[in-house]
C-alpha positions, -999 to +999 in steps of 0.1 A: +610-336+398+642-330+378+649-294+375+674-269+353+694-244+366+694-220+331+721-191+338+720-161+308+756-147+308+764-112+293+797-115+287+828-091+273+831-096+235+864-091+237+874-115+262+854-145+249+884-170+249+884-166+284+847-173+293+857-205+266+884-215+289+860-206+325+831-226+306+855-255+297+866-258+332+831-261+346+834-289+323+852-311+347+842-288+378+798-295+378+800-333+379+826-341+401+808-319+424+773-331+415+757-317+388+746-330+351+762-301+331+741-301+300+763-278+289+776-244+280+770-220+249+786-192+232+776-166+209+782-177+174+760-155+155+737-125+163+747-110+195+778-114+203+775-110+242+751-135+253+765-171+268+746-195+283+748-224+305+726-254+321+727-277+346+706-303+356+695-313+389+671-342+405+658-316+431+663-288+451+680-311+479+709-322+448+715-284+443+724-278+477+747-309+479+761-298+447+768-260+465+783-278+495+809-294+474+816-266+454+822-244+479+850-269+493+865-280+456+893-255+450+893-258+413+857-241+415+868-215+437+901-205+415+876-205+382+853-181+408+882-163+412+896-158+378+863-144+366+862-121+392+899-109+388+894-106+346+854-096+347+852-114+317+811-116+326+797-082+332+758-101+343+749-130+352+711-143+356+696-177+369+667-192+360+652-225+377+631-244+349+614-280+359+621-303+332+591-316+311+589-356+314+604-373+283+618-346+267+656-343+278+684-360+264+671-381+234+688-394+211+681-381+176+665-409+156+671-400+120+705-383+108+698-359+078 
């Protein structure tokens, strides 16, 4: 079963360049410690608080490999730490989905 970790981010309006920059540096962060980073999503139009990211996961099992090595990688830890020393997210939320068979990652077959 292939799961997604689906984390809801309420973040400070005024310090969304630096979520950019802690969402870019997940970037490189997730999959060298084990995750498929689906990816990460600002707030474009509508609120202007509400960031989200996914990440995907073959099981439970990957997940706790994937905390494993991100507790030990200290590029995670410093991007832990930056967000906690400029609380650029005020709440964060986690949701576990289970992916729906055939439905990730295609490819879109015609290109308006």
């Amino acid at each position: 079963m292939a799961l997604t970790c689906f984390i809801r981010y309420q973040i400070d309006p005024f310090q969304r360049a630096a979520f950019q920059a802690y969402a870019e540096a997940w970037g490189r962060i997730i999959p060298r410690c084990g995750g498929q980073l689906i990816g990460y999503f600002l707030p474009h139009e509508g609120s202007n608080d509400i960031a989200w990211g996914l990440i995907g996961f073959e099981d439970l099992a990957a997940y706790e490999r994937y905390r494993a090595a991100l507790r030990r990688d200290p590029d995670g830890r410093a991007n832990f730490e930056e967000a906690r020393q400029h609380r650029f997210i005020l709440r964060e939320e986690r949701s576990w989905l289970e992916d729906v068979a055939g439905t990730r990652d295609r490819p879109a077959e015609c290109r308006p």
